[in-house]
N, CA, C and O of each residue as an XYZ file, in Angstrom:
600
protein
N       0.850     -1.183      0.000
C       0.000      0.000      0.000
C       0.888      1.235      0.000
O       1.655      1.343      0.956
N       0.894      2.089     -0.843
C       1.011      3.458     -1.271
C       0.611      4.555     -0.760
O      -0.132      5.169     -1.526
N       0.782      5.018      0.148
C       0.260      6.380      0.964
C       1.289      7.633      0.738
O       2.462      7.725      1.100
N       0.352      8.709     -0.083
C       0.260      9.620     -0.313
C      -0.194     10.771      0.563
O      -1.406     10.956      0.672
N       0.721     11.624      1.246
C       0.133     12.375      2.201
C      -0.711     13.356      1.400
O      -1.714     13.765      1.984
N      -0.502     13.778      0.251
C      -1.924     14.543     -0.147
C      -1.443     14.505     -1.713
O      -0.437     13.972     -2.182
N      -2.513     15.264     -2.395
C      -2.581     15.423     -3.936
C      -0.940     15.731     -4.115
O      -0.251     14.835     -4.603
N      -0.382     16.865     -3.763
C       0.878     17.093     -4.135
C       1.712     16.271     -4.648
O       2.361     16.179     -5.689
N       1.508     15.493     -3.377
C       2.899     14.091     -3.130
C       1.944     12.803     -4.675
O       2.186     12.133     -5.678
N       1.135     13.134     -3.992
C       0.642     12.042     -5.487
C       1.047     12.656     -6.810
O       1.467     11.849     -7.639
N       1.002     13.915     -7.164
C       1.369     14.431     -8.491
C       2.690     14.283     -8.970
O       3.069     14.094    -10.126
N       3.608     14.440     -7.498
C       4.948     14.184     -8.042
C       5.370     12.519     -8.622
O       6.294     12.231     -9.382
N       4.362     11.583     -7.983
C       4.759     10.071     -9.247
C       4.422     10.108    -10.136
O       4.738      9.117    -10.794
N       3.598     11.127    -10.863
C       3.489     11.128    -12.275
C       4.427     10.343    -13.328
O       5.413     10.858    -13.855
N       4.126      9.453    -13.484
C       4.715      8.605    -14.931
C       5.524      7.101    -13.975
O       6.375      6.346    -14.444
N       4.935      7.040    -12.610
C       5.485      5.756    -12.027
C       3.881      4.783    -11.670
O       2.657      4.911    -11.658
N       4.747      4.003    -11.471
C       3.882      2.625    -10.882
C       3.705      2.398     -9.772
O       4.620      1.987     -9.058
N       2.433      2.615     -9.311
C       2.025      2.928     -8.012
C       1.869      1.568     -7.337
O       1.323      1.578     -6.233
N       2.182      0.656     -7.731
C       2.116     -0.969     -6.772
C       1.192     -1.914     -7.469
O       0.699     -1.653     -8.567
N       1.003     -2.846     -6.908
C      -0.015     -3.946     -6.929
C      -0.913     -4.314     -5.978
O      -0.594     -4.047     -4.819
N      -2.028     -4.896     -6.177
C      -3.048     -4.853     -4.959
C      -2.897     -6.847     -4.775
O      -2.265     -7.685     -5.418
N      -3.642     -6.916     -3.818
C      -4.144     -8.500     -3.108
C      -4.922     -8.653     -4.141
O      -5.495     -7.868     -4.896
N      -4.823    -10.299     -4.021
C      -5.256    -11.233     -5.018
C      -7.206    -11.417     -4.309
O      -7.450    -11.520     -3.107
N      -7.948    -11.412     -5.064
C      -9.081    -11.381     -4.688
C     -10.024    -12.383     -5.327
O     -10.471    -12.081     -6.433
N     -10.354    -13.433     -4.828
C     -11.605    -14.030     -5.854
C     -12.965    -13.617     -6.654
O     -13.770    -12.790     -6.224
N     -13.067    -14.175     -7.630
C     -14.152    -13.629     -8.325
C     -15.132    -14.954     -7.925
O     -14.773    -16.064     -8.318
N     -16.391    -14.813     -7.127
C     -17.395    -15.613     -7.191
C     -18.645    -15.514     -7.721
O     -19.193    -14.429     -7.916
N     -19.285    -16.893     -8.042
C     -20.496    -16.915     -8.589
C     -21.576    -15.973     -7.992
O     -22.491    -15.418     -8.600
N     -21.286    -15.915     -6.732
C     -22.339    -15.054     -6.053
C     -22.333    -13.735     -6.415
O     -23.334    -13.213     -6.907
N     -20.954    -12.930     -6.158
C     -20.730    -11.627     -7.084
C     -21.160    -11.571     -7.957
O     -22.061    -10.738     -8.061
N     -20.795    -12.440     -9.201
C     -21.379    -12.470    -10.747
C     -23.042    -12.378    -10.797
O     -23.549    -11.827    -11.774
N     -23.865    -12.903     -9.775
C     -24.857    -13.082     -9.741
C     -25.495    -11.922     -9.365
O     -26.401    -11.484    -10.073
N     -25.127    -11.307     -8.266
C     -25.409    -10.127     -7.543
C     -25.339     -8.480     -8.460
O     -26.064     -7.500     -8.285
N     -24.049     -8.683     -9.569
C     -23.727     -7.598    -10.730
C     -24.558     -7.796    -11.791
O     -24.748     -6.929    -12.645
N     -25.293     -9.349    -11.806
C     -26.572     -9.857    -13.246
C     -27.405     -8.970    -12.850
O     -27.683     -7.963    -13.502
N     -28.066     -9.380    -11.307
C     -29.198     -8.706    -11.171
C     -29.325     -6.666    -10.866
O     -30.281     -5.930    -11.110
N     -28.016     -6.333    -10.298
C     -28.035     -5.137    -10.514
C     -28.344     -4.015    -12.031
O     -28.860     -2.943    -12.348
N     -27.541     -5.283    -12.632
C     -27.553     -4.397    -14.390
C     -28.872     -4.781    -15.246
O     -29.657     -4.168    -15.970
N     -28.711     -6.124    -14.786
C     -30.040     -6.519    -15.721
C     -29.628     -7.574    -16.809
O     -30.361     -7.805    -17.770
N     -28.198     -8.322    -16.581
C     -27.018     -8.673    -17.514
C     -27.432    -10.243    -17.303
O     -26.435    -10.906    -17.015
N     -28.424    -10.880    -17.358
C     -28.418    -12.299    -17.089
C     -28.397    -13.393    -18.150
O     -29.185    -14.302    -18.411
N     -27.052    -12.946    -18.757
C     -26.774    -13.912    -20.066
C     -25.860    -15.320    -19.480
O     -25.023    -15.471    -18.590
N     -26.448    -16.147    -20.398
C     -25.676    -17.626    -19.968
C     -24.566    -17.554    -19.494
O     -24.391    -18.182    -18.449
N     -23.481    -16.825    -20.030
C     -21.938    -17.054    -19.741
C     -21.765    -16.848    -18.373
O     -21.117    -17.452    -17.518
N     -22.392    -15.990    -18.352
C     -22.315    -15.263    -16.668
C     -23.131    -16.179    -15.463
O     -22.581    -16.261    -14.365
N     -24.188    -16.729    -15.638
C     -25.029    -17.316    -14.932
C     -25.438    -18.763    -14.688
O     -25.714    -19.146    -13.551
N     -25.487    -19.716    -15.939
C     -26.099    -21.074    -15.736
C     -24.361    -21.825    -16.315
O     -23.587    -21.688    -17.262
N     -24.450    -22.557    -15.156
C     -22.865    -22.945    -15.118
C     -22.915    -24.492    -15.890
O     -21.952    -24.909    -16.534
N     -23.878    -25.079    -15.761
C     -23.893    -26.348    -16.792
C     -23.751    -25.902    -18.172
O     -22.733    -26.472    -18.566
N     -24.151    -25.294    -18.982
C     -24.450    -24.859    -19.924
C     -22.693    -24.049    -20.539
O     -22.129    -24.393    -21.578
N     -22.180    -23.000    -19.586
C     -21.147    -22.199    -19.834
C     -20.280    -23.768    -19.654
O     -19.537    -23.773    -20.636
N     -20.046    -25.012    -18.908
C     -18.856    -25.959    -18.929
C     -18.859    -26.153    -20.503
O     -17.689    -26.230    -20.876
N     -19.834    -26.270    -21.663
C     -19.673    -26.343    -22.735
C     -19.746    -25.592    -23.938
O     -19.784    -25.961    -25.112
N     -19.763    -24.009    -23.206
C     -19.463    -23.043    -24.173
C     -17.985    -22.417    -24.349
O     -16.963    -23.001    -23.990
N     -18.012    -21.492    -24.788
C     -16.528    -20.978    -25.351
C     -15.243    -20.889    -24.901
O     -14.184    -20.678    -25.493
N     -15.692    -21.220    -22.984
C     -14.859    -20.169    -21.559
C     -14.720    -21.135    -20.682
O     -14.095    -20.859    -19.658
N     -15.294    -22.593    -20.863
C     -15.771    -23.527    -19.840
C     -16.185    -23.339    -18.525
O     -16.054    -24.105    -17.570
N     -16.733    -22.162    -18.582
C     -16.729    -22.053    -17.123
C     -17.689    -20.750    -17.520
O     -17.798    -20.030    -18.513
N     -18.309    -20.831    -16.252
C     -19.461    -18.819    -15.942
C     -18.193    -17.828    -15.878
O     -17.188    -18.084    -15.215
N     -18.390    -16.510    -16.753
C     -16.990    -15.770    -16.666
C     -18.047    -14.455    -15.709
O     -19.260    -14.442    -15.498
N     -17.098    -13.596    -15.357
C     -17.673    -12.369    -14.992
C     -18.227    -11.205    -15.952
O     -17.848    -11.216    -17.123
N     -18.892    -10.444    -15.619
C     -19.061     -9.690    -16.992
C     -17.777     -8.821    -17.214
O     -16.915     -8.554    -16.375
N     -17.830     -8.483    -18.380
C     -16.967     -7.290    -18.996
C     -16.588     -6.007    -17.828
O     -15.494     -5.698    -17.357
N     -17.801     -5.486    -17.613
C     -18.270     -4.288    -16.964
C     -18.083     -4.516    -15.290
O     -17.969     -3.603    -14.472
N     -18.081     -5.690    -15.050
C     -17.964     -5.949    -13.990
C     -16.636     -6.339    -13.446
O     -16.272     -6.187    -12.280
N     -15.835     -6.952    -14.593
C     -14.658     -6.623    -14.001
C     -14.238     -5.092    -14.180
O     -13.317     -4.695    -13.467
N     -14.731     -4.356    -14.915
C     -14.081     -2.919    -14.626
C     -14.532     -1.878    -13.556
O     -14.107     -0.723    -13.548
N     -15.486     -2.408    -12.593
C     -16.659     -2.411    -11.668
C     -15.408     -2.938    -10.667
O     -15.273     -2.067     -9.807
N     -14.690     -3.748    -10.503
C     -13.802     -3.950     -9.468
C     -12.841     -2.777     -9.251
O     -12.803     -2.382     -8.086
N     -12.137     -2.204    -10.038
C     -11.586     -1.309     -9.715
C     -11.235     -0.451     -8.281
O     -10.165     -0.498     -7.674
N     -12.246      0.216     -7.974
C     -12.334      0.837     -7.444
C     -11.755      0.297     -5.728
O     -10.957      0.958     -5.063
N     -12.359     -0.985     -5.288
C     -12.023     -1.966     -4.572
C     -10.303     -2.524     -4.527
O      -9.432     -2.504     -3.657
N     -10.356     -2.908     -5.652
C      -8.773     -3.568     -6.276
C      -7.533     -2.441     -5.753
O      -6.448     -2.658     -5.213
N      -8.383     -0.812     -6.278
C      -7.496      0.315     -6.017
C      -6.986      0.355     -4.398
O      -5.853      0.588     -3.977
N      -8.130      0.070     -3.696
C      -7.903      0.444     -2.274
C      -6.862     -0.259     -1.506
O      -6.683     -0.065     -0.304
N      -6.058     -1.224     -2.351
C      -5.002     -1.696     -2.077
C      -3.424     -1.350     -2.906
O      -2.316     -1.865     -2.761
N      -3.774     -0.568     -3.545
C      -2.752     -0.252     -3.758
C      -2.049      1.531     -3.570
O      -0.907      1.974     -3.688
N      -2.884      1.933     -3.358
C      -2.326      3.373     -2.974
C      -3.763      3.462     -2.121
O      -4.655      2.648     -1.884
N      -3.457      5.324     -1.669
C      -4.240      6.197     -1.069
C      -3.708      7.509     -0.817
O      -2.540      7.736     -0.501
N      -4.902      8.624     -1.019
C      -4.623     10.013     -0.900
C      -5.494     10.336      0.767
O      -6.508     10.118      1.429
N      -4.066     11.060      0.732
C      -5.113     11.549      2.159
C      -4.828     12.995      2.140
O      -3.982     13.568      1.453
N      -5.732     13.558      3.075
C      -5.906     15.476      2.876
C      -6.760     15.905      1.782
O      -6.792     17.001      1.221
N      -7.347     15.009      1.602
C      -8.039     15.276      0.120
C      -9.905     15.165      0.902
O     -10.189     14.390      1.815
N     -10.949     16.181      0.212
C     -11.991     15.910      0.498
C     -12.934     15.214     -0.192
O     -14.014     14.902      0.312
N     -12.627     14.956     -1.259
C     -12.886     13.683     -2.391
C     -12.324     13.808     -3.248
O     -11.666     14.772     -3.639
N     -12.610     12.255     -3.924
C     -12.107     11.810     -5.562
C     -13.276     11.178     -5.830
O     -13.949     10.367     -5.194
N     -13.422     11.826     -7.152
C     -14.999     11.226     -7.848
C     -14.289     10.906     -8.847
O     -13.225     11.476     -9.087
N     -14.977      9.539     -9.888
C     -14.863      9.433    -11.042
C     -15.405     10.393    -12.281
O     -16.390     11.131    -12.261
N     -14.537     10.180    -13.288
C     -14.550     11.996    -13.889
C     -15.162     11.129    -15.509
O     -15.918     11.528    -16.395
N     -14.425      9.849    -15.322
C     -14.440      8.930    -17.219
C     -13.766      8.300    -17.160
O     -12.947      8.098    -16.264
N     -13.984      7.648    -18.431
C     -12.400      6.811    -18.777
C     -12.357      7.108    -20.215
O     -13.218      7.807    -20.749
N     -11.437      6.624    -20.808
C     -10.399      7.214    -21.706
C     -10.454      6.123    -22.671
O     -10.749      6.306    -23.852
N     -10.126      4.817    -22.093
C      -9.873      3.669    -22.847
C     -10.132      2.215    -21.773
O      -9.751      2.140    -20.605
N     -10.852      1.179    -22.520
C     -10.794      0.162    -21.877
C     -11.200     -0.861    -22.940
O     -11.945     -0.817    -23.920
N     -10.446     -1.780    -22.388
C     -10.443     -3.193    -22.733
C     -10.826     -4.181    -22.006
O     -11.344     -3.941    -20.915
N     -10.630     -5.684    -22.513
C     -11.083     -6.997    -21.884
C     -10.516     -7.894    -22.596
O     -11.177     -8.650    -23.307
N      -8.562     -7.973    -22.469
C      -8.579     -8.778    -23.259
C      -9.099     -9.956    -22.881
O      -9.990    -10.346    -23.635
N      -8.810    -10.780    -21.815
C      -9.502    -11.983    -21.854
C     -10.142    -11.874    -20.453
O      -9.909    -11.180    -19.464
N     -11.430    -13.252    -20.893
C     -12.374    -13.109    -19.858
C     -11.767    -13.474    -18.025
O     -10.685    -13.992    -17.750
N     -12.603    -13.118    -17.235
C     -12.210    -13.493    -15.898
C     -13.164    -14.601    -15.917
O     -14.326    -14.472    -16.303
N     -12.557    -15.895    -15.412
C     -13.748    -16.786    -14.957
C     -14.245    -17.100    -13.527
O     -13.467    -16.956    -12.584
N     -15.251    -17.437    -13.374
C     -15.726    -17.593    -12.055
C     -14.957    -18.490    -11.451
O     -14.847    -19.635    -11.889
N     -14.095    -17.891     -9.947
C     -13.321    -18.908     -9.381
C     -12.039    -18.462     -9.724
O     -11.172    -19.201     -9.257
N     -11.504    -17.293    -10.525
C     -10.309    -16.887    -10.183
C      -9.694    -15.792     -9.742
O     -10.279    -14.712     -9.824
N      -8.798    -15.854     -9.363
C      -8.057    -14.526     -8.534
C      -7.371    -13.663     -9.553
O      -6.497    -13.904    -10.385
N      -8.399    -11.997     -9.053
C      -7.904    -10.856     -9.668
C      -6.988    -10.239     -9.016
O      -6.629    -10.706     -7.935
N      -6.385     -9.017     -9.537
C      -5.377     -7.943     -8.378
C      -5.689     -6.894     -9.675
O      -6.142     -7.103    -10.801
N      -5.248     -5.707     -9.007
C      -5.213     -4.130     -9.735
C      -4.060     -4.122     -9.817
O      -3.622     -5.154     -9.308
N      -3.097     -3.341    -10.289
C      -1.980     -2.767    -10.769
C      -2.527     -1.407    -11.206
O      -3.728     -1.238    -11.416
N      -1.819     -0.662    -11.306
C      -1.984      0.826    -11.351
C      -0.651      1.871    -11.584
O       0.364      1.871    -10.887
N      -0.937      2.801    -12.805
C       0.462      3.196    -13.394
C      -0.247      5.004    -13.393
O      -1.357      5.209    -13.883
N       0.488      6.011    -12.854
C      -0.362      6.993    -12.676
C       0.583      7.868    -13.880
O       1.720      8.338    -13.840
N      -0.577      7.829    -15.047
C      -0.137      8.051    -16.815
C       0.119      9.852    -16.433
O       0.937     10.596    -16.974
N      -0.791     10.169    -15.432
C      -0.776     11.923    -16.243
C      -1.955     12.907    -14.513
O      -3.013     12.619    -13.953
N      -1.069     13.872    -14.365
C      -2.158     14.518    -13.844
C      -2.096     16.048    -13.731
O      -1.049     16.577    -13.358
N      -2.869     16.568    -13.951
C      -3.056     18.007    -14.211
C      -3.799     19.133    -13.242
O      -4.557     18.594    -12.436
N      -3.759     20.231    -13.170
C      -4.819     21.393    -12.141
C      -5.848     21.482    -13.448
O      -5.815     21.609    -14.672
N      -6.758     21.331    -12.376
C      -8.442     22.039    -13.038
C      -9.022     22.433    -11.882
O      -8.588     22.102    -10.779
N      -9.873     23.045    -12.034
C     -10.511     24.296    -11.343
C     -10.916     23.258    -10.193
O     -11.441     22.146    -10.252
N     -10.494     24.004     -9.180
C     -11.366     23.250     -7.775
C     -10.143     22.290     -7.080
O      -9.958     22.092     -5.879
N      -9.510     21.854     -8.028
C      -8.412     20.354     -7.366
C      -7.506     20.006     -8.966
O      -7.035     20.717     -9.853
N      -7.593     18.566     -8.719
C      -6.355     18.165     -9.664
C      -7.150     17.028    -10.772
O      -8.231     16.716    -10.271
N      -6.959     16.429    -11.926
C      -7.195     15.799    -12.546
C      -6.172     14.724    -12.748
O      -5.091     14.948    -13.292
N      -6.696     13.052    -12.105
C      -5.563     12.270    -12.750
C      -6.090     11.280    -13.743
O      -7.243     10.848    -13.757
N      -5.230     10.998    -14.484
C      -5.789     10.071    -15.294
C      -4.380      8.651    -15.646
O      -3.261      8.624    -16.158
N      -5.513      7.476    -14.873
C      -4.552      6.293    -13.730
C      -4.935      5.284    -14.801
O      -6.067      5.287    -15.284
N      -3.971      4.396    -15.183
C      -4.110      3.208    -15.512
C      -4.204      1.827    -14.699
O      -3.444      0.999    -14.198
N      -5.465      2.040    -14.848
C      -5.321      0.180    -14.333
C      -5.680     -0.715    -14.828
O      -6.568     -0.556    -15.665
N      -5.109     -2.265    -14.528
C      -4.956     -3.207    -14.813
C      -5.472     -4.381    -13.938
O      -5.411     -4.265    -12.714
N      -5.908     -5.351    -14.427
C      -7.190     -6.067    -13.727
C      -6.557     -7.360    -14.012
O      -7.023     -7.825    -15.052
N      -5.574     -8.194    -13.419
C      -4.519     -9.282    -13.450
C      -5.279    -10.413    -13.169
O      -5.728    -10.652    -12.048
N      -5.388    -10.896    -13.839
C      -5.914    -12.467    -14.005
C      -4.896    -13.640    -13.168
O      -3.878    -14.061    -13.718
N      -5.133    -13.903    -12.373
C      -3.652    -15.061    -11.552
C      -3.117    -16.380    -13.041
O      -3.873    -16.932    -13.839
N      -2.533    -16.429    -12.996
C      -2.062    -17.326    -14.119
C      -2.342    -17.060    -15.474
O      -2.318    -18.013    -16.253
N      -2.516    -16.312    -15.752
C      -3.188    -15.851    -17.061
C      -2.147    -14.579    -17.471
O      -1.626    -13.840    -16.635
N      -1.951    -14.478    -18.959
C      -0.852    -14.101    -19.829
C      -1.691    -12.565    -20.223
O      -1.173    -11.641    -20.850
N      -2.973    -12.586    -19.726
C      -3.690    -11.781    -20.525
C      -4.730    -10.860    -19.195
O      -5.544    -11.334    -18.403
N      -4.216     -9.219    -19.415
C      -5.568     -9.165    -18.048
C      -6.562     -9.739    -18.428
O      -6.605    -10.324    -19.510
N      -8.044     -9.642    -17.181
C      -9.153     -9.314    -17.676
C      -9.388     -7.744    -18.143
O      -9.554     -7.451    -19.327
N      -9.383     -7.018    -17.349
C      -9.406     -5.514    -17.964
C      -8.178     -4.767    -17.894
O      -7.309     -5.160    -17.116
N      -7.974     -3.678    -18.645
C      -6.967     -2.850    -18.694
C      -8.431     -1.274    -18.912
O      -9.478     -1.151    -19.548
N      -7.821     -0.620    -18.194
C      -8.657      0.866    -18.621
C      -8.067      2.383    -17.968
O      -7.542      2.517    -16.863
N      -8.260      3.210    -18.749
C      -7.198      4.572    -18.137
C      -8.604      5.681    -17.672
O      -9.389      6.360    -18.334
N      -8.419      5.441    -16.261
C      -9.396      5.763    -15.303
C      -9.303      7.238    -15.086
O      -8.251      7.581    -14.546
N     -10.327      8.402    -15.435
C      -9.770      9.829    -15.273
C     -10.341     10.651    -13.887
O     -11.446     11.164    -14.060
N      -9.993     10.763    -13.108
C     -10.462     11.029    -11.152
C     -10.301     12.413    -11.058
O      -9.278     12.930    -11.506
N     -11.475     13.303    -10.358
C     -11.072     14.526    -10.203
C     -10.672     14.414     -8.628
O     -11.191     13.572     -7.896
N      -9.803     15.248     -8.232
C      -9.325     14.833     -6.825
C      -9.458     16.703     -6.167
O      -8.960     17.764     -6.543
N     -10.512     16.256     -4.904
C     -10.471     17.755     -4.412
C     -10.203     18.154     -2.615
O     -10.853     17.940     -1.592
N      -8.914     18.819     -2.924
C      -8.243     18.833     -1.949
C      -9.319     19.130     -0.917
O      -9.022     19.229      0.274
């Protein structure tokens, strides 16, 4: 974990790698719990007899839902403090190269690409990475843009 006594000290890693987070399981129950929030109750994600003989062998997580971890994943690898919030501002870019399946362990990684003054506080815009345990390929990669107000 990464502790940042305030925006400042965070601005000065600009263009470093802010750590790696704990390995976290992805379960059926989660997957189930993110179906019914979105409304997302497609086979892959849900009826697990059916996904052992489709594309993934297995129920994967959704797309969206692994980029839905984030935020969680983050809280292990850094933190700002002195700050009175950070809201999500966008993202920039995201991917999926390959799926997460139900039953394996994610982590965040996080590379802080760029951050700038805008009115009120600071603008960063953070790459993260959504690490699949044994796998050559994340599940997500996406460049996360945070307004941060001191």
């Amino acid at each position: 974990m990464r502790v940042f006594k305030d925006v400042d000290e965070l601005a000065a890693a600009k263009g470093e790698h802010l750590g790696v987070g704990e390995w976290r399981e992805v379960t059926q129950d989660a997957v189930q719990l993110f179906a019914d929030a979105t409304g997302d109750h497609q086979w892959i994600h849900l009826d697990s007899e059916r996904a052992k003989a489709g594309p993934f062998g297995s129920t994967i997580a959704h797309g969206y839902m692994s980029l839905s971890l984030i935020p969680v994943l983050a809280k292990d690898i850094y933190r700002v403090e002195n700050v009175t919030m950070v809201v999500n501002y966008g993202l920039n870019k995201v991917r999926f190269p390959a799926p997460v399946k139900v039953g394996a362990r994610v982590r965040g990684s996080a590379e802080l690409l760029d951050i700038t003054d805008v009115p009120g506080g600071k603008q960063a815009i953070t790459k993260f990475t959504v690490e699949i345990e044994g796998s050559d390929k994340p599940g997500c990669v996406a460049e996360t843009v945070s307004r941060i107000i001191p």
